[in-house]
FIKOLZA-1660 file (N, C-alpha, C; in steps of 0.1 Angstrom, whole numbers, plus 5000, padded with zeros to 4 digits):
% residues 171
   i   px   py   pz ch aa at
   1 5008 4988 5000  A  X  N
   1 5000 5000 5000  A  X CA
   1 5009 5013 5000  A  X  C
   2 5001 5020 4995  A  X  N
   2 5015 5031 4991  A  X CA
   2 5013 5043 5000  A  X  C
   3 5017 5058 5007  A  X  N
   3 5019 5063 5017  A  X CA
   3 5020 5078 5012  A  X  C
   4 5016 5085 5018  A  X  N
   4 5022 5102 5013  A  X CA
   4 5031 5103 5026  A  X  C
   5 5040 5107 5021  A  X  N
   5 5051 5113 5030  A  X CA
   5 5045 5123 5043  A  X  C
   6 5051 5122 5052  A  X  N
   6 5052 5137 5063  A  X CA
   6 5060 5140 5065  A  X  C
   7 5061 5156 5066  A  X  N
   7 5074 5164 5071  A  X CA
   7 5081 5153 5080  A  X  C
   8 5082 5148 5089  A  X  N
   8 5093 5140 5090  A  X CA
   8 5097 5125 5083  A  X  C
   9 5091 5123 5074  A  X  N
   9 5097 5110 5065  A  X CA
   9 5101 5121 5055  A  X  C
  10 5098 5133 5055  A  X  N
  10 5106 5139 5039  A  X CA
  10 5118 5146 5049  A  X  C
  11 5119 5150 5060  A  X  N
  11 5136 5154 5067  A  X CA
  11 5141 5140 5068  A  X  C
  12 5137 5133 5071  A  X  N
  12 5144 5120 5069  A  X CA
  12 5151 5119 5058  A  X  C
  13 5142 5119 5046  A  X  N
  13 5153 5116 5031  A  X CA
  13 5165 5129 5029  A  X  C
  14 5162 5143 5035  A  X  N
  14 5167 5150 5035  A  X CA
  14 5180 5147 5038  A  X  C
  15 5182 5138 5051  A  X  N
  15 5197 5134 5057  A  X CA
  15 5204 5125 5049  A  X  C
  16 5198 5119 5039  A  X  N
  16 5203 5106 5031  A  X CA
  16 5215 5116 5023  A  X  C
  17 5222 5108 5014  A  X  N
  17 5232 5114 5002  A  X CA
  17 5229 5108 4992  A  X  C
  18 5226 5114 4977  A  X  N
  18 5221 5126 4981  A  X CA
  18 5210 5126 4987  A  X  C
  19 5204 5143 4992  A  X  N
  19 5193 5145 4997  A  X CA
  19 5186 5144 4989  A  X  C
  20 5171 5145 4992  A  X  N
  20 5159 5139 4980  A  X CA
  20 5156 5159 4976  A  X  C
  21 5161 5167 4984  A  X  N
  21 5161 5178 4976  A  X CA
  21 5172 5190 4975  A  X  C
  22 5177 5197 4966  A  X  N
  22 5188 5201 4969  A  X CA
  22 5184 5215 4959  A  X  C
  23 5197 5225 4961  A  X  N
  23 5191 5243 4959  A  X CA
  23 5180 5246 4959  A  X  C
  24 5172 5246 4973  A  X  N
  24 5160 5251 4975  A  X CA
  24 5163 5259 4981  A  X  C
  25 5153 5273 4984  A  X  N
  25 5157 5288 4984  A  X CA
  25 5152 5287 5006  A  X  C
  26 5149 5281 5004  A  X  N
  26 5146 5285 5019  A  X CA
  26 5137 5277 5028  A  X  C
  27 5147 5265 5035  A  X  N
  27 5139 5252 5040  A  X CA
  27 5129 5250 5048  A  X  C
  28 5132 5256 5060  A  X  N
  28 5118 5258 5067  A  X CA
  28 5111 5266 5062  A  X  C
  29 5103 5274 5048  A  X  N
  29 5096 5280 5042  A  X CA
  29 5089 5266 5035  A  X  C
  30 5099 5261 5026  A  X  N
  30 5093 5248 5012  A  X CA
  30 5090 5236 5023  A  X  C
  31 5094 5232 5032  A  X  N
  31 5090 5221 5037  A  X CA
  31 5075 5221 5043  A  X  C
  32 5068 5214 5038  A  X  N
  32 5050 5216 5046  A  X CA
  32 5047 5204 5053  A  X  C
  33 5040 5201 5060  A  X  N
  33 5033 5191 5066  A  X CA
  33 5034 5179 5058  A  X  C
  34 5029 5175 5044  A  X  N
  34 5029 5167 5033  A  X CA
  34 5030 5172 5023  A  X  C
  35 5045 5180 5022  A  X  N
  35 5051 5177 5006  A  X CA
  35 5058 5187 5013  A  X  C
  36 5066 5193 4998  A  X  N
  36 5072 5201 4998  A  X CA
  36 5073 5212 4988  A  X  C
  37 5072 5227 4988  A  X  N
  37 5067 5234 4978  A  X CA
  37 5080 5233 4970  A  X  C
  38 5084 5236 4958  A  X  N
  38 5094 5239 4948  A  X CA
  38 5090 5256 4943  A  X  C
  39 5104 5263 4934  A  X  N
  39 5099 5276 4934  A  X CA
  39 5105 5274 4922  A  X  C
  40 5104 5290 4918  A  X  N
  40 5111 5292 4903  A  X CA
  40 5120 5296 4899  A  X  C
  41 5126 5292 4888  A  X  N
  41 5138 5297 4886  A  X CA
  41 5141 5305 4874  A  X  C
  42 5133 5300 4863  A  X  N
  42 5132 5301 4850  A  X CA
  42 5118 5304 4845  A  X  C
  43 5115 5312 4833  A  X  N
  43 5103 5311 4831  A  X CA
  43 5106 5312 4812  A  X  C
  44 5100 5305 4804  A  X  N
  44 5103 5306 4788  A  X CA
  44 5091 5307 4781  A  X  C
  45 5091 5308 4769  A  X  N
  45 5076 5309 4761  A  X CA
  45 5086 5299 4749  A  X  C
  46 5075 5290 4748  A  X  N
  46 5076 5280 4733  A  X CA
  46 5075 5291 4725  A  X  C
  47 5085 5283 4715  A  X  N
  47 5087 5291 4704  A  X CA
  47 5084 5280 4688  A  X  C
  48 5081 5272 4690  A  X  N
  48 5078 5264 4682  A  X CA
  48 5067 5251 4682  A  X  C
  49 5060 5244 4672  A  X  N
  49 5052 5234 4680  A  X CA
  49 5063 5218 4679  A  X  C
  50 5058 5213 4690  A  X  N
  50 5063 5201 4697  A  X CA
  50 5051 5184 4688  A  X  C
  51 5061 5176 4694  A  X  N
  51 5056 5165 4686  A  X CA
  51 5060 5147 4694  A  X  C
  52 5051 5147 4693  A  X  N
  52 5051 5131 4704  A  X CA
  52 5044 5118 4693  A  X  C
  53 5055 5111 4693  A  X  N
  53 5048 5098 4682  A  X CA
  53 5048 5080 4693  A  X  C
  54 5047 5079 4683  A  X  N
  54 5043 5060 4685  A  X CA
  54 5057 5059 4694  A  X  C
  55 5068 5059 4691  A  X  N
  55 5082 5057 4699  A  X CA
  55 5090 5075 4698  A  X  C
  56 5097 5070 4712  A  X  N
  56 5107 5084 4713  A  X CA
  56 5114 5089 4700  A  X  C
  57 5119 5081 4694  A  X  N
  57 5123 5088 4685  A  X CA
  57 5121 5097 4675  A  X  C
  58 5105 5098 4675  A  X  N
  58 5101 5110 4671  A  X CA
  58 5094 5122 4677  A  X  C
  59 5101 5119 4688  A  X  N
  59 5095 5131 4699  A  X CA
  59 5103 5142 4693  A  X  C
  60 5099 5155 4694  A  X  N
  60 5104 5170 4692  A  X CA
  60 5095 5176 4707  A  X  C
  61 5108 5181 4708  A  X  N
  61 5108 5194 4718  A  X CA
  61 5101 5208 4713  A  X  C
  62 5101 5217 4717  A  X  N
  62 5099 5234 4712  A  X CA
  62 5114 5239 4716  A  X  C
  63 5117 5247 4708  A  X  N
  63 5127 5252 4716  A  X CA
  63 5119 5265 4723  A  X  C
  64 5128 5270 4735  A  X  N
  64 5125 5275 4748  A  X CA
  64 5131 5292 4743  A  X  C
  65 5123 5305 4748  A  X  N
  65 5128 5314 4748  A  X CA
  65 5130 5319 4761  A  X  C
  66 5139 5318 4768  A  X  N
  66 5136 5323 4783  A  X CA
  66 5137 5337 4784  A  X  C
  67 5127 5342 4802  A  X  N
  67 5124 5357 4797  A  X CA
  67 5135 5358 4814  A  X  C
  68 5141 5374 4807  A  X  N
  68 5144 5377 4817  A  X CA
  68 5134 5389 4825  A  X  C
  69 5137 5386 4836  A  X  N
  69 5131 5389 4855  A  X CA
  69 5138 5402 4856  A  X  C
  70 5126 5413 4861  A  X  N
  70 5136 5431 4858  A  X CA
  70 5142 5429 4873  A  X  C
  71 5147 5441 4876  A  X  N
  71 5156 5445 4886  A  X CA
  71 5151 5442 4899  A  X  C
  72 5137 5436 4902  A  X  N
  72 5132 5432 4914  A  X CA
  72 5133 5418 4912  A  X  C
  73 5135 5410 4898  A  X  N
  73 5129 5397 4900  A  X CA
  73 5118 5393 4892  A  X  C
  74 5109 5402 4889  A  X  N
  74 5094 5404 4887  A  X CA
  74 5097 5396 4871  A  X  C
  75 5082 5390 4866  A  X  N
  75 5080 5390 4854  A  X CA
  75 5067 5395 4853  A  X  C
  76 5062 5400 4841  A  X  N
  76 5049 5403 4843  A  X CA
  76 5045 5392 4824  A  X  C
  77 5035 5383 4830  A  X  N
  77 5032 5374 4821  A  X CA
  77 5014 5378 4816  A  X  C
  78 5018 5378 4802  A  X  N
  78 5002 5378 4791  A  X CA
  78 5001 5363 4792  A  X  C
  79 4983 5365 4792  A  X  N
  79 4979 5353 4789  A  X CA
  79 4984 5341 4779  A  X  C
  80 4987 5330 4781  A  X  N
  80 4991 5322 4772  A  X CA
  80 5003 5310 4786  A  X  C
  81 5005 5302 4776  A  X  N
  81 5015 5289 4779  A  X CA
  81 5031 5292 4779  A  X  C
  82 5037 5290 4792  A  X  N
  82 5047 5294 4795  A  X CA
  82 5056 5277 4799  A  X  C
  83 5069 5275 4797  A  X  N
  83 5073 5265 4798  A  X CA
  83 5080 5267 4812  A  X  C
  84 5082 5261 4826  A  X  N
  84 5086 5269 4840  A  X CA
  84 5098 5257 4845  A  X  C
  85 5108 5263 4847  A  X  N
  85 5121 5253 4855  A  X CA
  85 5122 5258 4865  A  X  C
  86 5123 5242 4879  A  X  N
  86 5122 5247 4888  A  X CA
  86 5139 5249 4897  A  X  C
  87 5139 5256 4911  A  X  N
  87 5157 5259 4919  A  X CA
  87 5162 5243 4919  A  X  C
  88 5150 5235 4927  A  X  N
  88 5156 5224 4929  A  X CA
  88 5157 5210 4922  A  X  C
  89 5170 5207 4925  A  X  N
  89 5173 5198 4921  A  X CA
  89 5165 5185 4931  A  X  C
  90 5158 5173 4919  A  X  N
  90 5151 5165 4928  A  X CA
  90 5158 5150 4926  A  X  C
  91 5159 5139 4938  A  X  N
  91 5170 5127 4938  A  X CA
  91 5158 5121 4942  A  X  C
  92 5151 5113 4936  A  X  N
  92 5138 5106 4942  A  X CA
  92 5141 5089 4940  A  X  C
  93 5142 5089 4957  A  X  N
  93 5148 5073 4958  A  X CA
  93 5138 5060 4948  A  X  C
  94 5144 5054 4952  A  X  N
  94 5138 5038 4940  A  X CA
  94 5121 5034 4949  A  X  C
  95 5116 5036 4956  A  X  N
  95 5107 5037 4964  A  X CA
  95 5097 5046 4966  A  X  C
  96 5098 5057 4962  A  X  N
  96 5089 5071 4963  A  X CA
  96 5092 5073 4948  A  X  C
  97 5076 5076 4949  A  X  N
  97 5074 5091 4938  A  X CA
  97 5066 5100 4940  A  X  C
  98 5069 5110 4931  A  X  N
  98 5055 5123 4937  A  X CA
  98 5048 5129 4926  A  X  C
  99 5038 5137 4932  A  X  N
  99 5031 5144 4920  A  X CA
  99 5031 5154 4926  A  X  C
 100 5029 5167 4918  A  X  N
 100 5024 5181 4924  A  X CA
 100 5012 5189 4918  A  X  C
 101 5010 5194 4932  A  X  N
 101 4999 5202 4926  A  X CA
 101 4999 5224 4930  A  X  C
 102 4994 5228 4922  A  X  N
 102 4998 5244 4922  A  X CA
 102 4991 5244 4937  A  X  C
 103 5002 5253 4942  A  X  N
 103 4996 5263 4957  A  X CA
 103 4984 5269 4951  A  X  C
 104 4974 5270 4963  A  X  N
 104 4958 5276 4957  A  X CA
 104 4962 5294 4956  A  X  C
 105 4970 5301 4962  A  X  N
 105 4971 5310 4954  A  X CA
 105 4976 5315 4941  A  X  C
 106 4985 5304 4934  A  X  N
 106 4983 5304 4919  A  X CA
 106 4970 5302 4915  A  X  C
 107 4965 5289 4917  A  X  N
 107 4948 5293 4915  A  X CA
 107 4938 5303 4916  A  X  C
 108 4940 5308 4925  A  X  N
 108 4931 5320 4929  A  X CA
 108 4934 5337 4921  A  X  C
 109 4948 5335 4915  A  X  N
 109 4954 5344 4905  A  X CA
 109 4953 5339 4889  A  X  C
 110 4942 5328 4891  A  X  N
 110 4940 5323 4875  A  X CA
 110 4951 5318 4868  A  X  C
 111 4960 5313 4875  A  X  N
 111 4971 5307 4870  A  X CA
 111 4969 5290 4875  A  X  C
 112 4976 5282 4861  A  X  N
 112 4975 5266 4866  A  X CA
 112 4987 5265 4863  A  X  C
 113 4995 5250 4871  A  X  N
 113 5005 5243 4868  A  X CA
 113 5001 5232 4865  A  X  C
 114 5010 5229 4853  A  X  N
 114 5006 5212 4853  A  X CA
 114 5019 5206 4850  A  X  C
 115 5019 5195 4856  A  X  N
 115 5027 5187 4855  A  X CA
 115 5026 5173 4851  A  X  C
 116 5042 5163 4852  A  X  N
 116 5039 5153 4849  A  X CA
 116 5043 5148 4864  A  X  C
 117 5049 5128 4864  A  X  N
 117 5046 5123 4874  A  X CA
 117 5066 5123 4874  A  X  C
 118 5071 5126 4891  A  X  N
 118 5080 5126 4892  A  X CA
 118 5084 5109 4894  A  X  C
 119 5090 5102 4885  A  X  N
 119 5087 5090 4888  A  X CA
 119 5103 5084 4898  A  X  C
 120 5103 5072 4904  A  X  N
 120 5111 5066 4921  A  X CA
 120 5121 5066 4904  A  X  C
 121 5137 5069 4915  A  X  N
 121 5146 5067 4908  A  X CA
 121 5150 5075 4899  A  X  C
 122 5142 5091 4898  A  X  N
 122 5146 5103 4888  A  X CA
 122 5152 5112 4896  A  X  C
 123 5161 5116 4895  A  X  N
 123 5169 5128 4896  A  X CA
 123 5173 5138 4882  A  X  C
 124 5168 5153 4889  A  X  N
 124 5174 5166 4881  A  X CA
 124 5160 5174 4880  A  X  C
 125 5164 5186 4874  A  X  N
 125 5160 5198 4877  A  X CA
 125 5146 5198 4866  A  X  C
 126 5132 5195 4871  A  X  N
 126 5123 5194 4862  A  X CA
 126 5118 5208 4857  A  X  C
 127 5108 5206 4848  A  X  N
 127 5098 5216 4841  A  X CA
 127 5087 5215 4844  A  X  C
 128 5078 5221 4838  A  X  N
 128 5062 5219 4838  A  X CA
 128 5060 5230 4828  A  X  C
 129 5043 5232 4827  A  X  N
 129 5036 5242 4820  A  X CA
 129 5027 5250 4829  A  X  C
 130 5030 5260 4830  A  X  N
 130 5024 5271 4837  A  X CA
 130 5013 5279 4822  A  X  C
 131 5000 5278 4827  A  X  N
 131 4988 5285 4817  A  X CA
 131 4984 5297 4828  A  X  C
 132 4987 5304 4817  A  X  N
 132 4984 5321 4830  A  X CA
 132 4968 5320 4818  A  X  C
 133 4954 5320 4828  A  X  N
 133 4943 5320 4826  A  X CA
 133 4935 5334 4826  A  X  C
 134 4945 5342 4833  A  X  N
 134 4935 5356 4839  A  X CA
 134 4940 5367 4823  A  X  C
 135 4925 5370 4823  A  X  N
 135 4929 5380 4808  A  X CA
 135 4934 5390 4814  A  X  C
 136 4940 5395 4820  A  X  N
 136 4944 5405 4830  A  X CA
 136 4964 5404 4831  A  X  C
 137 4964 5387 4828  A  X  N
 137 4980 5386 4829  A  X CA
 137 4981 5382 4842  A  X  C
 138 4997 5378 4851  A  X  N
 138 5000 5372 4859  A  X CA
 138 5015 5382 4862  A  X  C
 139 5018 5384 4874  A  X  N
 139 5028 5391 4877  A  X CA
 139 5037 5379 4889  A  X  C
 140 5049 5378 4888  A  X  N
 140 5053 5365 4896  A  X CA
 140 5067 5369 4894  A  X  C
 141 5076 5367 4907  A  X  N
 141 5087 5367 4914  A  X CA
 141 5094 5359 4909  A  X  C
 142 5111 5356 4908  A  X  N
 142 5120 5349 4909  A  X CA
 142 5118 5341 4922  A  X  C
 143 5123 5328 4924  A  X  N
 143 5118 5320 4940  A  X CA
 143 5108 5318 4946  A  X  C
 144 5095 5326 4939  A  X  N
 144 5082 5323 4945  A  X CA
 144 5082 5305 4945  A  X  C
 145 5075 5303 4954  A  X  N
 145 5068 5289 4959  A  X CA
 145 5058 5288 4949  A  X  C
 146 5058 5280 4940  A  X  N
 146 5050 5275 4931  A  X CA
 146 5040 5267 4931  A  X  C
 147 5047 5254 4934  A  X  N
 147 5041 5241 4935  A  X CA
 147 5044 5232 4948  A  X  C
 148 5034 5221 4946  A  X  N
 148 5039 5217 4964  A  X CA
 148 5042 5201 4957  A  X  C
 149 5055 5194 4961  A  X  N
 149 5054 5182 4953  A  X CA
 149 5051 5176 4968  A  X  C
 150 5041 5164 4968  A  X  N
 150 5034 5152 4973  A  X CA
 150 5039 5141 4972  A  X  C
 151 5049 5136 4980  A  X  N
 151 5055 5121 4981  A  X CA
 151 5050 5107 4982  A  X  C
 152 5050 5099 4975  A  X  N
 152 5042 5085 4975  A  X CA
 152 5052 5075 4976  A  X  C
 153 5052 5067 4990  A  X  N
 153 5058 5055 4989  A  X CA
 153 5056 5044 4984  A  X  C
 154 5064 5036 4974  A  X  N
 154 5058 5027 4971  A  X CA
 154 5057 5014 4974  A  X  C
 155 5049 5002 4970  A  X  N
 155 5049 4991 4977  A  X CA
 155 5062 4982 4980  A  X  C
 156 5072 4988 4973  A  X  N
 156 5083 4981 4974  A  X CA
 156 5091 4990 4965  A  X  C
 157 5105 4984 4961  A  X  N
 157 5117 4993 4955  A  X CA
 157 5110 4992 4938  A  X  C
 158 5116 4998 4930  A  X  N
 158 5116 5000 4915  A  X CA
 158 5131 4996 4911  A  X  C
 159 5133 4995 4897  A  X  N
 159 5144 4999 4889  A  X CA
 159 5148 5010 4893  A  X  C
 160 5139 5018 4889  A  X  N
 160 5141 5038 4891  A  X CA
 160 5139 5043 4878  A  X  C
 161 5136 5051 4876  A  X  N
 161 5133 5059 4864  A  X CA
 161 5146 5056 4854  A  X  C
 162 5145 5055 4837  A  X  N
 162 5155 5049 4835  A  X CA
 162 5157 5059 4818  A  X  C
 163 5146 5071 4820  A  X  N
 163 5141 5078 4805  A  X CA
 163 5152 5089 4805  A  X  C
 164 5150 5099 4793  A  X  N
 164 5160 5106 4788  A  X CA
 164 5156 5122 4796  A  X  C
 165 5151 5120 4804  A  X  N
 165 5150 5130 4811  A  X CA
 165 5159 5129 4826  A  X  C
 166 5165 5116 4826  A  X  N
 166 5173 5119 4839  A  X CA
 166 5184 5127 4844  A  X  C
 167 5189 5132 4848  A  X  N
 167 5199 5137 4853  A  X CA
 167 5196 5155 4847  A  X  C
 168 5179 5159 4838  A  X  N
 168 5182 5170 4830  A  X CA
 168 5182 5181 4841  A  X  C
 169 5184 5192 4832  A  X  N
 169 5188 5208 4836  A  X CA
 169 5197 5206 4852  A  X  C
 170 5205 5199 4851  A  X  N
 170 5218 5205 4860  A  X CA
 170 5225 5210 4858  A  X  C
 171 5227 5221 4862  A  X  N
 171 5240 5228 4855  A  X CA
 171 5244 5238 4867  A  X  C
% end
């Protein structure tokens, strides 16, 4: 049977090597009761369309325009689909995986995140799709707290994630 983590099974993994999270902006802020928030680092606009077939090999990406954050940090975002990289780096043991979902005040600002599933055995710095929904636009900080990832133990160990997204955006 599988388990959501609590603040103390997620400081726990924290003491392991590596930790299950690493360059996060401010620990006792991101760590919550069950899960832990992730913030931002990057924010890009697709610049091209993308393409998913029968096998990987005909996957295409978009390439990414990243925007830069003025002299406070700030971006101020128009309606539309934005590609979002998050500070931390995630090491998610052979055992856990997680999903996330957007803090309700991105919701409440007409903004969604969506994501995929962080699967046991992935490590590195993920993405997602941020849809700014409010015809009005979205104004958002460098390190804001974004999303809250949700830890799932699972019934036993895995392989571990073994796809071409491992190890990405470290740098």
């Amino acid at each position: 049977m599988s388990v959501v983590l609590s603040k103390s099974d997620i400081q726990k993994l924290q003491q392991q090597n590596p930790p299950l999270m690493e360059g996060y902006v401010n620990l006792d802020e991101q760590l919550q009761p069950n899960g832990f928030d992730i913030t931002l680092r990057e924010v890009a606009m697709l610049q091209r369309s993308g393409r998913i077939t029968q096998s990987n090999a005909g996957r295409l990406l978009p390439d990414l325009a990243p925007l830069t954050f003025d002299a406070f940090g700030y971006l101020d975002l128009m309606p539309g689909a934005y590609t979002i990289t998050y500070n931390e780096i995630v090491h998610m043991p052979n055992d856990v995986m997680a999903l996330a979902k957007p803090r309700s005040s991105l919701l409440r600002c007409g903004v969604a995140v969506h994501t995929a599933v962080w699967d046991a055995g992935y490590h590195g710095r993920s993405q997602s799709l941020m849809i700014v929904y409010n015809s009005q636009g979205f104004r958002v900080q460098k390190n804001a707290r974004i999303v809250q990832l949700i830890f799932l133990r699972l019934t036993g160990e895995t392989e571990g994630y073994q796809g071409i997204y491992q190890g990405e955006n470290i740098k």
